[in-house]
N, CA, C and O atoms as CSV, one atom per row, in Angstrom:
chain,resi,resn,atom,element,x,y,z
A,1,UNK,N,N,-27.434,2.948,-35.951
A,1,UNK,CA,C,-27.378,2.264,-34.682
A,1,UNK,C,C,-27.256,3.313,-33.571
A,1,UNK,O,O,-26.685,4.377,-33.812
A,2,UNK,N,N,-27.856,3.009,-32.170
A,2,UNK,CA,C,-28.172,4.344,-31.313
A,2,UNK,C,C,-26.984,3.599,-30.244
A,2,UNK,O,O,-26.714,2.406,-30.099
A,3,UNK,N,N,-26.365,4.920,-29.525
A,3,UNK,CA,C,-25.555,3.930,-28.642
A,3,UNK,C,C,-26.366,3.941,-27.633
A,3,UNK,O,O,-27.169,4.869,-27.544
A,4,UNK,N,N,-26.331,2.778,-26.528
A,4,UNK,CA,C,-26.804,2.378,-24.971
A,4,UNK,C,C,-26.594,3.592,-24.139
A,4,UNK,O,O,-25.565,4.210,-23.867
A,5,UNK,N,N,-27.848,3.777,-23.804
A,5,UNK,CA,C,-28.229,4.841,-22.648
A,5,UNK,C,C,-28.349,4.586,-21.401
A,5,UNK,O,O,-29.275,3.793,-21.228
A,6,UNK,N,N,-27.478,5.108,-19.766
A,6,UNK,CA,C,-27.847,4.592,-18.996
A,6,UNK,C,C,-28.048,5.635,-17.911
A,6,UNK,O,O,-27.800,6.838,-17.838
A,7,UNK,N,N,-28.548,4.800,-17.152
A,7,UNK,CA,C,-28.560,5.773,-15.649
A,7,UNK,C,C,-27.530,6.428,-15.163
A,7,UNK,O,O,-26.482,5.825,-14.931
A,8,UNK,N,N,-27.683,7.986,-14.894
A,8,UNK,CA,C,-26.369,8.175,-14.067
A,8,UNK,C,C,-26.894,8.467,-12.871
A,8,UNK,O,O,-27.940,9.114,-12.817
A,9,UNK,N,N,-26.101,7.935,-11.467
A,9,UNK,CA,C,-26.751,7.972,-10.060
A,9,UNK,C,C,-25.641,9.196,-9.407
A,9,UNK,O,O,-24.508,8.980,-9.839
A,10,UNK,N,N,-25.673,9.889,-8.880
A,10,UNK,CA,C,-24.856,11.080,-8.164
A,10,UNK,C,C,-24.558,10.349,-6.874
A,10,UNK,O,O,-25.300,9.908,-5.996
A,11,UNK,N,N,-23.259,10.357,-7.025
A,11,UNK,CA,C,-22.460,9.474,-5.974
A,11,UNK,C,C,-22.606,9.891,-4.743
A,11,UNK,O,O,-22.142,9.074,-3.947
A,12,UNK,N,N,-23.218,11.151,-4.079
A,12,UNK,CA,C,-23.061,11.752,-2.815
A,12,UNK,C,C,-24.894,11.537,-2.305
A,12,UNK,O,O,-25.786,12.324,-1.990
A,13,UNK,N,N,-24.805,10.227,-2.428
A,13,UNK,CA,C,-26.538,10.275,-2.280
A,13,UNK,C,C,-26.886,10.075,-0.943
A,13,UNK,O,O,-25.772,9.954,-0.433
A,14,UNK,N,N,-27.702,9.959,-0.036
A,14,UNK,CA,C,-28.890,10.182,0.756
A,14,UNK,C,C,-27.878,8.942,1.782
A,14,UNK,O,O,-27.955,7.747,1.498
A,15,UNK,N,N,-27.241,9.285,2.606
A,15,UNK,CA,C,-27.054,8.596,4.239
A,15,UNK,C,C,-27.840,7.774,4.246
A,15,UNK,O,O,-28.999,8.021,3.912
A,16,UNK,N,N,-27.339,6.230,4.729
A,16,UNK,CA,C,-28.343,4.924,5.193
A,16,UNK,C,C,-28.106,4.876,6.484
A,16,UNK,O,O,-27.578,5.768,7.147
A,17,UNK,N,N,-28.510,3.781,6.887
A,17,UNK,CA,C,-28.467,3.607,8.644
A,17,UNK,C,C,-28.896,4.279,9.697
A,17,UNK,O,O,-29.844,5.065,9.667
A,18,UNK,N,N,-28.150,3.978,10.791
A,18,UNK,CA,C,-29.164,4.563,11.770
A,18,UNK,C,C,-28.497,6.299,12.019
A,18,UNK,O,O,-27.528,6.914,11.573
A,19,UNK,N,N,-29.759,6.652,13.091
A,19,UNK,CA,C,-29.212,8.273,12.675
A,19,UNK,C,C,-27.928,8.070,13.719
A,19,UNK,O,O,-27.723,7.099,14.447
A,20,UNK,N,N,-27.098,9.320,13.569
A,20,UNK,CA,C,-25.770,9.728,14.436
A,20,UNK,C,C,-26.577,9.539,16.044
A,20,UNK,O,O,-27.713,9.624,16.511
A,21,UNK,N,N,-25.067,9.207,16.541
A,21,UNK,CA,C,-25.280,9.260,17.521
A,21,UNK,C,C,-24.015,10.125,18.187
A,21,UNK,O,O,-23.027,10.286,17.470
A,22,UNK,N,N,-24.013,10.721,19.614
A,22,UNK,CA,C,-22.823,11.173,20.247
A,22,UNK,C,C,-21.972,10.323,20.302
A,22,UNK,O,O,-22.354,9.162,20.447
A,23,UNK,N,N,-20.401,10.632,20.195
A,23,UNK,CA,C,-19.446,9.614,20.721
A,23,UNK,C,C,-18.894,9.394,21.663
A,23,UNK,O,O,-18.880,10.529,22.140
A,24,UNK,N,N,-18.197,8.557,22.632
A,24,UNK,CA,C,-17.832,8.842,24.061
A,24,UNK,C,C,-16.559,9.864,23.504
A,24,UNK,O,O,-15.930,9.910,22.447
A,25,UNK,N,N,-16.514,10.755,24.943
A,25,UNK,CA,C,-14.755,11.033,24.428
A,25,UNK,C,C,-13.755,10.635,24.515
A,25,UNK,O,O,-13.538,9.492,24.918
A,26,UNK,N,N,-12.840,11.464,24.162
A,26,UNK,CA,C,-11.697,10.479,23.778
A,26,UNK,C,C,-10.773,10.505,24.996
A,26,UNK,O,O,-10.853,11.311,25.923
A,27,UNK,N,N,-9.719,9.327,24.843
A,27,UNK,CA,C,-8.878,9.336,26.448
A,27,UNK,C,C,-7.991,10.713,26.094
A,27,UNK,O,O,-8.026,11.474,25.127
A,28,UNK,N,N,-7.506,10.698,26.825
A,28,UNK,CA,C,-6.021,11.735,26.866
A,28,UNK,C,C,-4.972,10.942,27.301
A,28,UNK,O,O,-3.941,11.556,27.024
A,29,UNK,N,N,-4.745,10.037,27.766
A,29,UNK,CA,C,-3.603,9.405,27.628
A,29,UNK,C,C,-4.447,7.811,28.240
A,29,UNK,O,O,-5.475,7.672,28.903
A,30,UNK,N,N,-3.417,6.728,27.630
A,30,UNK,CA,C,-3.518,5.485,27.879
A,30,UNK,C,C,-3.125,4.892,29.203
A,30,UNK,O,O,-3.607,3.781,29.423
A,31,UNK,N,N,-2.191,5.510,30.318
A,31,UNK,CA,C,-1.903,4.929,30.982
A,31,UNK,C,C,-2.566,4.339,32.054
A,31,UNK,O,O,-3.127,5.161,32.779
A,32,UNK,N,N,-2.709,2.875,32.465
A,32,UNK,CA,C,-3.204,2.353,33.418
A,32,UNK,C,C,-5.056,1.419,32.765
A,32,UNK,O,O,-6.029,0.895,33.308
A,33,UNK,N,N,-4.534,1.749,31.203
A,33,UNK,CA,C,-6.308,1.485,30.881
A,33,UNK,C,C,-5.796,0.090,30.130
A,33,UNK,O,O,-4.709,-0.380,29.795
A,34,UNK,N,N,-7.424,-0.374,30.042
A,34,UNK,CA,C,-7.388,-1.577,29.838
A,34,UNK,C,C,-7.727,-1.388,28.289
A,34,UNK,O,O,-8.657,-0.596,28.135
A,35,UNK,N,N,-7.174,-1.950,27.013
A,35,UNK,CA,C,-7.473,-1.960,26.331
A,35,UNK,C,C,-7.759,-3.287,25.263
A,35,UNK,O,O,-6.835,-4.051,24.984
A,36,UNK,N,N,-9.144,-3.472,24.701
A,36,UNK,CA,C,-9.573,-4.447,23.983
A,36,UNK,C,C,-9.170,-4.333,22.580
A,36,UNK,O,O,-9.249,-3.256,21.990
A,37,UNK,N,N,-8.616,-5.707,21.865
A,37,UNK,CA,C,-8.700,-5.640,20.541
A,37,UNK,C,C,-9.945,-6.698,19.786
A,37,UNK,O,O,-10.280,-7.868,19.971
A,38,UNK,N,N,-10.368,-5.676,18.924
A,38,UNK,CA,C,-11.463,-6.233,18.280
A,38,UNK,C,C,-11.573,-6.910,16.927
A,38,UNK,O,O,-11.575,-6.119,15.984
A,39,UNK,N,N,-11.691,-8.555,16.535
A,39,UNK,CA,C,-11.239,-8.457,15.156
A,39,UNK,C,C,-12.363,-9.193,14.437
A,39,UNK,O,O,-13.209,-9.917,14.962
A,40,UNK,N,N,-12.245,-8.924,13.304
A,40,UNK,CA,C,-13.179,-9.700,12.422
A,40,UNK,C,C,-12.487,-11.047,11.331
A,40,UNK,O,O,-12.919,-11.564,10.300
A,41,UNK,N,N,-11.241,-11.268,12.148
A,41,UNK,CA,C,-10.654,-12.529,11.681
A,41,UNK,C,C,-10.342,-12.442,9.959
A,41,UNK,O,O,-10.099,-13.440,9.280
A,42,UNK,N,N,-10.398,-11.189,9.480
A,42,UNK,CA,C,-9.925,-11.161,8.094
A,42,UNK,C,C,-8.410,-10.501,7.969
A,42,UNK,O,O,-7.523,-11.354,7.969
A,43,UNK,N,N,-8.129,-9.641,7.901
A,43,UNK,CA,C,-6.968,-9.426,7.362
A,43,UNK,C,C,-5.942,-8.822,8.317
A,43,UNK,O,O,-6.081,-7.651,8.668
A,44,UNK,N,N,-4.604,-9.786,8.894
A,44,UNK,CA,C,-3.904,-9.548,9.811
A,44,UNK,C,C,-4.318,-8.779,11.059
A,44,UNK,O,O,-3.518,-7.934,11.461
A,45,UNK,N,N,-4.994,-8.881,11.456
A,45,UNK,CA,C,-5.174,-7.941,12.673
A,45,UNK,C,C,-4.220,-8.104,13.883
A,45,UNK,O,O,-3.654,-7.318,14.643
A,46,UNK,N,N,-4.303,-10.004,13.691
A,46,UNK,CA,C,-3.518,-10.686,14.839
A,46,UNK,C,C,-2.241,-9.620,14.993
A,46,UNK,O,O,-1.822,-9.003,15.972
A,47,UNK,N,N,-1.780,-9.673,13.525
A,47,UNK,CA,C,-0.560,-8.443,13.458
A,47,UNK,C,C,-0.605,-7.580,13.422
A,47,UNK,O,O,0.360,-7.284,12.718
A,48,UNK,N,N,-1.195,-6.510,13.753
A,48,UNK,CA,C,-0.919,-5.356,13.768
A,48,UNK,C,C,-1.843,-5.177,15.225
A,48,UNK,O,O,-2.309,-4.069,15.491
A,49,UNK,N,N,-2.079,-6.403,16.181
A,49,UNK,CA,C,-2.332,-5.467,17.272
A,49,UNK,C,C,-1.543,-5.956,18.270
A,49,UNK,O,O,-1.739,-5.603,19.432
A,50,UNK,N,N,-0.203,-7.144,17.813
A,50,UNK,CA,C,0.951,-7.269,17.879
A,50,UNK,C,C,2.114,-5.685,17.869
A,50,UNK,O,O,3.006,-5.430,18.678
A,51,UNK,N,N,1.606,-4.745,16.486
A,51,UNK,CA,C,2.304,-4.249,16.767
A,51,UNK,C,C,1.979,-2.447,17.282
A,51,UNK,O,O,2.751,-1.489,17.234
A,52,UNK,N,N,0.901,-2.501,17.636
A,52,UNK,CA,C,0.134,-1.526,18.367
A,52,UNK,C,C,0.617,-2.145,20.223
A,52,UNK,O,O,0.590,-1.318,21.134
A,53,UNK,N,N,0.974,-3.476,20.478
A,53,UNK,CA,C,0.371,-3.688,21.706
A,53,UNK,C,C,2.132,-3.207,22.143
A,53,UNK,O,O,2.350,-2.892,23.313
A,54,UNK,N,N,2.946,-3.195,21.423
A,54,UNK,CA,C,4.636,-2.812,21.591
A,54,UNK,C,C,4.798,-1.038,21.379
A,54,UNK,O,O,5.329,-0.286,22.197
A,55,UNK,N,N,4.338,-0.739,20.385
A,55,UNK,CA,C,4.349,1.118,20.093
A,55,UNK,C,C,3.832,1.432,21.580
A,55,UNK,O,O,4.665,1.784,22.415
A,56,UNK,N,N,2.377,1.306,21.958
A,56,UNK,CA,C,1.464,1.612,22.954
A,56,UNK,C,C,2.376,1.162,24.377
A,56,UNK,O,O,2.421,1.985,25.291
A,57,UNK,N,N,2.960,0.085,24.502
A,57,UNK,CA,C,3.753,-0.396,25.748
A,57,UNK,C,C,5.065,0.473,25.678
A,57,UNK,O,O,5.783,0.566,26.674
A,58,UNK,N,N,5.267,0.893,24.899
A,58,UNK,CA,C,6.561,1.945,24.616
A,58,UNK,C,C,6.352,3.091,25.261
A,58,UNK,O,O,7.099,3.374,26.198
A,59,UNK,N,N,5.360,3.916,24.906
A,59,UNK,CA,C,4.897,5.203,25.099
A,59,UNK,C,C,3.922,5.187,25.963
A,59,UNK,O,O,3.602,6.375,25.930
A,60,UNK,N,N,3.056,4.580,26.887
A,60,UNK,CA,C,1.988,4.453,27.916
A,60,UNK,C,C,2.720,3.595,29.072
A,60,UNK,O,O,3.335,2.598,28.692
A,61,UNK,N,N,2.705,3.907,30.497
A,61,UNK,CA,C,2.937,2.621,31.146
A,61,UNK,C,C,1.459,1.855,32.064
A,61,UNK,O,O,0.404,2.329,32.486
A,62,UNK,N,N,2.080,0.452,32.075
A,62,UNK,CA,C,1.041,0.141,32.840
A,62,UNK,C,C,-0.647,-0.380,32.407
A,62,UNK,O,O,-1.635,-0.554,33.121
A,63,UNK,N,N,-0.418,-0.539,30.789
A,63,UNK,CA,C,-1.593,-0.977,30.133
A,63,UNK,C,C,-1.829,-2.368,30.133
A,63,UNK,O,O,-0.927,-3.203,30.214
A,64,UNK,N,N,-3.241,-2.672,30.027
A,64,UNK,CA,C,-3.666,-4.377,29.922
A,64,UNK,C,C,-4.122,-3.966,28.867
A,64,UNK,O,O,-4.417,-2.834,28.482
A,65,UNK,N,N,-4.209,-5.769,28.024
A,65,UNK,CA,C,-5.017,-5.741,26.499
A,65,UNK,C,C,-5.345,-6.821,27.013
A,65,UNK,O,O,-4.672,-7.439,27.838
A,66,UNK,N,N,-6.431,-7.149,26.561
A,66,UNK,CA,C,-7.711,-8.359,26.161
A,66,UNK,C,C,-7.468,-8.394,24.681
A,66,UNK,O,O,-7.587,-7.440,23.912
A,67,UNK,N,N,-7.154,-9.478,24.420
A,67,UNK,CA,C,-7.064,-10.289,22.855
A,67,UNK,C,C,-8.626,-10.510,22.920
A,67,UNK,O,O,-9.566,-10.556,23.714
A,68,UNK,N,N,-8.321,-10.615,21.643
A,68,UNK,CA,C,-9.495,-10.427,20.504
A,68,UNK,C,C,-10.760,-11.871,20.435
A,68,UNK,O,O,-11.822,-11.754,19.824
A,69,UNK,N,N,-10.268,-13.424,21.344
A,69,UNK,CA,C,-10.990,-14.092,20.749
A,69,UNK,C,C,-11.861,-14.074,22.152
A,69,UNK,O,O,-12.503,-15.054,22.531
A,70,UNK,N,N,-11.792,-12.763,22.904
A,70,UNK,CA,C,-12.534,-12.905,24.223
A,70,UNK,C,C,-14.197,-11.819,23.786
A,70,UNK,O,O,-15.167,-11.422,24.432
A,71,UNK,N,N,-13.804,-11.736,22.589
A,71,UNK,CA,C,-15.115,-10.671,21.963
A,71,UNK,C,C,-15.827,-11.471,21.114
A,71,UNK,O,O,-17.055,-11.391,21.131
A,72,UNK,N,N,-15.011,-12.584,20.024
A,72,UNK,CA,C,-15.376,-13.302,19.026
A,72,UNK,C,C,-15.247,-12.652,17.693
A,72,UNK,O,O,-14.970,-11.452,17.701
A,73,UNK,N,N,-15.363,-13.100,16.839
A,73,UNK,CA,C,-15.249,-12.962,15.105
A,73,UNK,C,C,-16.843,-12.121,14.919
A,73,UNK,O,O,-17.953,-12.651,14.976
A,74,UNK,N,N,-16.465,-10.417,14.643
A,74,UNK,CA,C,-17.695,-9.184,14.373
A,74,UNK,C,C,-17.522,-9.805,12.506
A,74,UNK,O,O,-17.839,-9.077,11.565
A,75,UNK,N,N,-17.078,-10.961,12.356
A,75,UNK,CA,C,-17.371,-11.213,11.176
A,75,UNK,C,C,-17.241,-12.923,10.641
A,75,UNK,O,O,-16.116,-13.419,10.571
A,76,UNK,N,N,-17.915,-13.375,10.445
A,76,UNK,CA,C,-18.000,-14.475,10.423
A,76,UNK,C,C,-18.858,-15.064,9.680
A,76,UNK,O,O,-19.049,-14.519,8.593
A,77,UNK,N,N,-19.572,-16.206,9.948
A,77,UNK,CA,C,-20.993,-16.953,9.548
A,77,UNK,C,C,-22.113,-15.658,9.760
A,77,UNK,O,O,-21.597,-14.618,10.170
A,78,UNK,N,N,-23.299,-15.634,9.567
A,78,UNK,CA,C,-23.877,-14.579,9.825
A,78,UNK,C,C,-24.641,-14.979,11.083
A,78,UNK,O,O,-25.441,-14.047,11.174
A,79,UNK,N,N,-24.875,-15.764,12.070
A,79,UNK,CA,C,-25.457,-15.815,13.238
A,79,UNK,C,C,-24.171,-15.849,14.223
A,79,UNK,O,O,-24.175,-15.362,15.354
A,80,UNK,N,N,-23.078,-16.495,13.621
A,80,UNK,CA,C,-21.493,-16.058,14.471
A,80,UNK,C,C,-20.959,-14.827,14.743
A,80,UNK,O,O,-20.248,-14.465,15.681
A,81,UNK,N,N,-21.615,-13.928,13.319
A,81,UNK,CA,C,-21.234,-12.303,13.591
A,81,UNK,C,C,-22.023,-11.622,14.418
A,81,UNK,O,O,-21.467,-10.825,15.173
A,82,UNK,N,N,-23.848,-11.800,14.494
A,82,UNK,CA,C,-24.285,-11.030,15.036
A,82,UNK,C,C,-24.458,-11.576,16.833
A,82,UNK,O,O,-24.978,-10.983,17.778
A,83,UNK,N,N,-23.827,-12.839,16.769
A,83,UNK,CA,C,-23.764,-13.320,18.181
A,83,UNK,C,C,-22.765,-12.746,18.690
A,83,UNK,O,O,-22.674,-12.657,19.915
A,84,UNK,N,N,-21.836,-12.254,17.877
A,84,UNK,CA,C,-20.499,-11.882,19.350
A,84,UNK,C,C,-20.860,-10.202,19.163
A,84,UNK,O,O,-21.048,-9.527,20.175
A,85,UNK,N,N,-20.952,-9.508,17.626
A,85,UNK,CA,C,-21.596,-7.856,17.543
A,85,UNK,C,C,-22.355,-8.030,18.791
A,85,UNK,O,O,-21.921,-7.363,19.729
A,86,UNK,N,N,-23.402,-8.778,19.036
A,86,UNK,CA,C,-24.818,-8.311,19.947
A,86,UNK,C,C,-24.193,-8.634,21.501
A,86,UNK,O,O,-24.658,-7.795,22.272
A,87,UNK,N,N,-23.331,-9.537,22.168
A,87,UNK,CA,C,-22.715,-9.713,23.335
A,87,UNK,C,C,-21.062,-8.780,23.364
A,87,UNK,O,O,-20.120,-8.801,24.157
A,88,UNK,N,N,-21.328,-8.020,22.082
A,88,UNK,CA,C,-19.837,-7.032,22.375
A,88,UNK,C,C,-19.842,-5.937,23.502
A,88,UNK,O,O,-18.813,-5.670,24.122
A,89,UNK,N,N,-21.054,-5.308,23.745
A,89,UNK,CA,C,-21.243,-4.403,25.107
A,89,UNK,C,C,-21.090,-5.094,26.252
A,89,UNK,O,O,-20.274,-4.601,27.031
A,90,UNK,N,N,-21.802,-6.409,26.706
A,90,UNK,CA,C,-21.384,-7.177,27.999
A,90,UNK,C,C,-20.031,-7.572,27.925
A,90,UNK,O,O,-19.589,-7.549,29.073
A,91,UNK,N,N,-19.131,-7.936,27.091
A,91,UNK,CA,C,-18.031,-8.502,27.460
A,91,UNK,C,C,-17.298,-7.336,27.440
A,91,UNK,O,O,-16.395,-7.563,28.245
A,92,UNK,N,N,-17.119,-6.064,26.941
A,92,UNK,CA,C,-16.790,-5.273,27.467
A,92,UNK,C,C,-16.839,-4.749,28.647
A,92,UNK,O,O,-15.833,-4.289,29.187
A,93,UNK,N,N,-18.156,-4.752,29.264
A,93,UNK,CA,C,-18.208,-4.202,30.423
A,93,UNK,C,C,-17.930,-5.479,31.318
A,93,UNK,O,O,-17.515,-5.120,32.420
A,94,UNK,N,N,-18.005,-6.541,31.225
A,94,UNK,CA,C,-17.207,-7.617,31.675
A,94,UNK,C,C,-15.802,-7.442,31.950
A,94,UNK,O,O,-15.521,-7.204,33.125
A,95,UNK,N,N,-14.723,-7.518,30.995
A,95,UNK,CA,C,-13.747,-7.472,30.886
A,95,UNK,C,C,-12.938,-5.658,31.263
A,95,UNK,O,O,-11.822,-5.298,30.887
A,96,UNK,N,N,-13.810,-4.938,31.975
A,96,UNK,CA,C,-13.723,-3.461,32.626
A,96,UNK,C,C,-12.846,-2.720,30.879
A,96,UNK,O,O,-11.735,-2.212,30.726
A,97,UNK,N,N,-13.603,-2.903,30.198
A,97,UNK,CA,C,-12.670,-2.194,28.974
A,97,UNK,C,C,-12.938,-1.097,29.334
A,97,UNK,O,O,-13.943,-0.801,29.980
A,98,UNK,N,N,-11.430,0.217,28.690
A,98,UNK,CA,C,-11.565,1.627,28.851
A,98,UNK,C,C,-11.359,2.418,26.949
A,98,UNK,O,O,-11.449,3.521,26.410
A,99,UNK,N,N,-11.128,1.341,26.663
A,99,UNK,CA,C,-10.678,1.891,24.775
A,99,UNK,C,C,-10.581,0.390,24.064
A,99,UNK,O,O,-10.152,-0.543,24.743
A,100,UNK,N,N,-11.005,0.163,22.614
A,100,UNK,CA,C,-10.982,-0.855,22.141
A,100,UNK,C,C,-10.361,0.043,20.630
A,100,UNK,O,O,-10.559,1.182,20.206
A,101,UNK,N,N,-9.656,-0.966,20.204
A,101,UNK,CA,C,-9.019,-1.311,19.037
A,101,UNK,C,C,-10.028,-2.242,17.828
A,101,UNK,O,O,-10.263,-3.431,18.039
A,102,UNK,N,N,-10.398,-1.749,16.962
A,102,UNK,CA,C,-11.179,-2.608,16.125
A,102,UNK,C,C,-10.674,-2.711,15.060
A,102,UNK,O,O,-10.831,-1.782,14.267
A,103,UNK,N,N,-9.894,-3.874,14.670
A,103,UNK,CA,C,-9.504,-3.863,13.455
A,103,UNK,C,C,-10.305,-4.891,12.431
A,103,UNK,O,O,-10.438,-6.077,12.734
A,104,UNK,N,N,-10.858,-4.316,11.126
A,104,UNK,CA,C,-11.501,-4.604,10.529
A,104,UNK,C,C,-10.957,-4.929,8.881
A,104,UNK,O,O,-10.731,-4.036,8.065
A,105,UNK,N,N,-10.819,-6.314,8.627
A,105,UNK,CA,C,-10.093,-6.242,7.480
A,105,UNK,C,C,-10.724,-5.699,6.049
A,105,UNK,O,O,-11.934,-5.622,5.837
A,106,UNK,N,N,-9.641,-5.320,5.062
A,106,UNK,CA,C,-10.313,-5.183,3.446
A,106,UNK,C,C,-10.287,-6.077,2.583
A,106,UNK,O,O,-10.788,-5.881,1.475
């Protein structure tokens, strides 16, 4: 009897998606900025940007946050996700965002 032979695939394979892009930079400090939280309605986010929005109010003064259901669910039904993903740049620039929080559950 022969044992089962299989494919082996090399785990460090070939980058998908789109190519890199630059990133904006980063703040140097928070104070006076408006900051968005972003959620995909899976795993606690509500909480933990509960407890980002107290650390951050501790140590920054003078910050606004925009809750999360002013962006919509980046995860959802699949025409619910790519409707609020694809209107996430206008309501940002709507809502004068300067840094967003994206919490994305596992």
């Amino acid at each position: 009897m022969t044992e089962p032979r299989f494919e082996v695939l090399w785990p460090l394979g070939r980058r998908g998606g789109l190519a890199p892009t630059e990133l904006a930079p980063r703040l140097t400090d928070l104070t006076g900025k408006r900051v968005a939280f972003v959620w995909d309605h899976v795993f606690k986010g509500d909480l933990m940007f509960a407890r980002f929005t107290g650390a951050a109010a501790a140590r920054y003064a003078d910050m606004d946050f925009v809750d999360h259901p002013e962006f919509g669910n980046i995860h959802g039904t699949t025409a619910e996700e790519h409707d609020a993903v694809e209107r996430l740049p206008e309501r940002l620039l709507r809502h004068q965002i300067d840094a967003a929080v994206v919490g994305v559950g596992a």
